[in-house]
C-alpha positions as a printed Julia matrix, in Angstrom:
137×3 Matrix{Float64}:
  42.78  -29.83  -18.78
  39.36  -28.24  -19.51
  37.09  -31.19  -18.28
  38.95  -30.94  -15.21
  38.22  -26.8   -14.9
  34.9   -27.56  -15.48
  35.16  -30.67  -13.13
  35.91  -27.73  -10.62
  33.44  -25.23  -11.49
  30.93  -27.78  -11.05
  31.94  -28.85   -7.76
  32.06  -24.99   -6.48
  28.72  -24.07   -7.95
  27.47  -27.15   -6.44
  28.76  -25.89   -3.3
  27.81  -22.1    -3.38
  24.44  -23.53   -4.29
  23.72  -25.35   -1.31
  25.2   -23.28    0.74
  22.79  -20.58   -0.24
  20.18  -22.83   -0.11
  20.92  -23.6     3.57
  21.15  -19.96    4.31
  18.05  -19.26    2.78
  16.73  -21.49    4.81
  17.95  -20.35    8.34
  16.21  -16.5     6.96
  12.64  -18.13    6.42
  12.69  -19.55    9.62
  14.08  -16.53   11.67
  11.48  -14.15    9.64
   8.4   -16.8    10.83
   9.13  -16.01   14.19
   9.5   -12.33   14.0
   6.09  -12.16   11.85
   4.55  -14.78   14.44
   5.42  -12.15   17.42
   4.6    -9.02   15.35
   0.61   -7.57   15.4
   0.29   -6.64   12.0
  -2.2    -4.21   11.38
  -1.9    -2.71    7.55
  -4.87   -3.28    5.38
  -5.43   -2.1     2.28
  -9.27   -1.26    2.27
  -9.34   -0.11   -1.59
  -7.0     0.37   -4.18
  -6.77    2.54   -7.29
  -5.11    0.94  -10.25
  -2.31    2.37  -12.49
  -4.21    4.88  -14.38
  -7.11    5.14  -13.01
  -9.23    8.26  -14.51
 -10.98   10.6   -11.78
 -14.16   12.56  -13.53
 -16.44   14.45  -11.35
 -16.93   13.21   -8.06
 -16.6     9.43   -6.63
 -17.25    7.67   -2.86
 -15.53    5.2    -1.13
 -16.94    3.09    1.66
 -14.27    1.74    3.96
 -15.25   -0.18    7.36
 -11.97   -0.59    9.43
 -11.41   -2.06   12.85
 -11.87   -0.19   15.46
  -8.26    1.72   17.01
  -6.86    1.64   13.7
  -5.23    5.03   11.61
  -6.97    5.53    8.23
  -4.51    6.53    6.05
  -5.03    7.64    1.93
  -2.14    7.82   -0.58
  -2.56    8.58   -4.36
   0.23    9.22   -6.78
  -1.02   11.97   -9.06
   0.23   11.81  -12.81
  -2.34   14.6   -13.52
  -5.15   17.04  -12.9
  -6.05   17.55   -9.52
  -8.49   15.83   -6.38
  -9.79   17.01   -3.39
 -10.48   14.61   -0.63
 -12.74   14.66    2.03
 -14.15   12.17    4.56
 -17.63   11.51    6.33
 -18.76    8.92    9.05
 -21.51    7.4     9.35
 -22.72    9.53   12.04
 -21.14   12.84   10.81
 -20.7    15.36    8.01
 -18.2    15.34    5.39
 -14.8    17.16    6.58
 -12.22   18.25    4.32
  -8.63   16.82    4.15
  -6.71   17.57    1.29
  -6.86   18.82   -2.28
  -3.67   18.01   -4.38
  -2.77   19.22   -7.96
   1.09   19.08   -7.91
   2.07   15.2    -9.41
   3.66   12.88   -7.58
   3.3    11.37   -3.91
   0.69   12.03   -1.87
  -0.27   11.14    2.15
  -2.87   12.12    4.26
  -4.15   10.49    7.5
  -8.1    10.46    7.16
  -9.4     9.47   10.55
  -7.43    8.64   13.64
  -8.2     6.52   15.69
 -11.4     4.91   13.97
 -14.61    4.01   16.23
 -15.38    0.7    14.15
 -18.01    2.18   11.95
 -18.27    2.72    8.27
 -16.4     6.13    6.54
 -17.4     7.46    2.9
 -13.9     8.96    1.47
 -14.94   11.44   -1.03
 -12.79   11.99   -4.28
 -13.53   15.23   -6.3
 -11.5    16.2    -9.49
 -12.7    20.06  -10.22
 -11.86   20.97  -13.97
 -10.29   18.43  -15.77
 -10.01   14.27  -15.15
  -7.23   13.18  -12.76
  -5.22   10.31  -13.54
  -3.69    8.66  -10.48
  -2.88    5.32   -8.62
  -2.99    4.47   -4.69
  -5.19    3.1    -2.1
  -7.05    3.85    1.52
  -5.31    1.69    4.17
  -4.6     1.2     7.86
  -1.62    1.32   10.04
């Protein structure tokens, strides 16, 4: 009686398995053609790891396409930073200053011309301690 439960068992797992697998299989090739008719424009320019310590300040150089929307996100575990952006033909212009942990956003230039942009990171008073990145959309 129990080899032929486990007779069973095998033969539905067996089953369930490839039917899965043949499932899986129909998703891949419906998300290729959604991606292949999609224009994907995020890109990460620079990233901030987990933990990364803010002293002072610090400058980014970023060079996205031209069109795109240069966007900044940081989460902030602590202290506080002040952003601020410059092209290369211009002066620096303020954007944000956060001190409040957590999420972030802030859309640095929009559209861009092409050119190269210095993001500015200042942390007045005491280190920061974030994670996040600059990046299109």
């Amino acid at each position: 009686m129990k080899k032929t439960i486990a007779i069973i068992l095998s033969l539905a797992l067996v089953m369930v398995c490839g039917t899965t697998n043949v499932l899986a299989a129909n998703n891949k090739e419906s998300s290729k053609e959604s991606t292949s008719t999609k224009n994907a424009r995020n890109i990460d320019y620079y990233t901030w790891g987990d933990g990364y310590v803010q002293s002072g300040t610090t400058y980014v150089k970023v060079t996205p396409g031209r069109g795109q929307n240069l966007k900044i996100h940081l989460y902030l575990k602590s202290g506080n930073v002040s952003i601020s952006i410059k092209s290369s033909t211009g002066s620096y212009r303020y954007i944000a200053m956060w001190n409040t942990n957590g999420h972030h956003y802030a859309d640095l230039v929009s559209p861009t011309d092409g050119g190269t942009y210095t993001v500015q990171l200042s942390s007045p008073g005491a280190p920061a301690w974030f994670s996040g990145g600059i990046y299109s959309e």
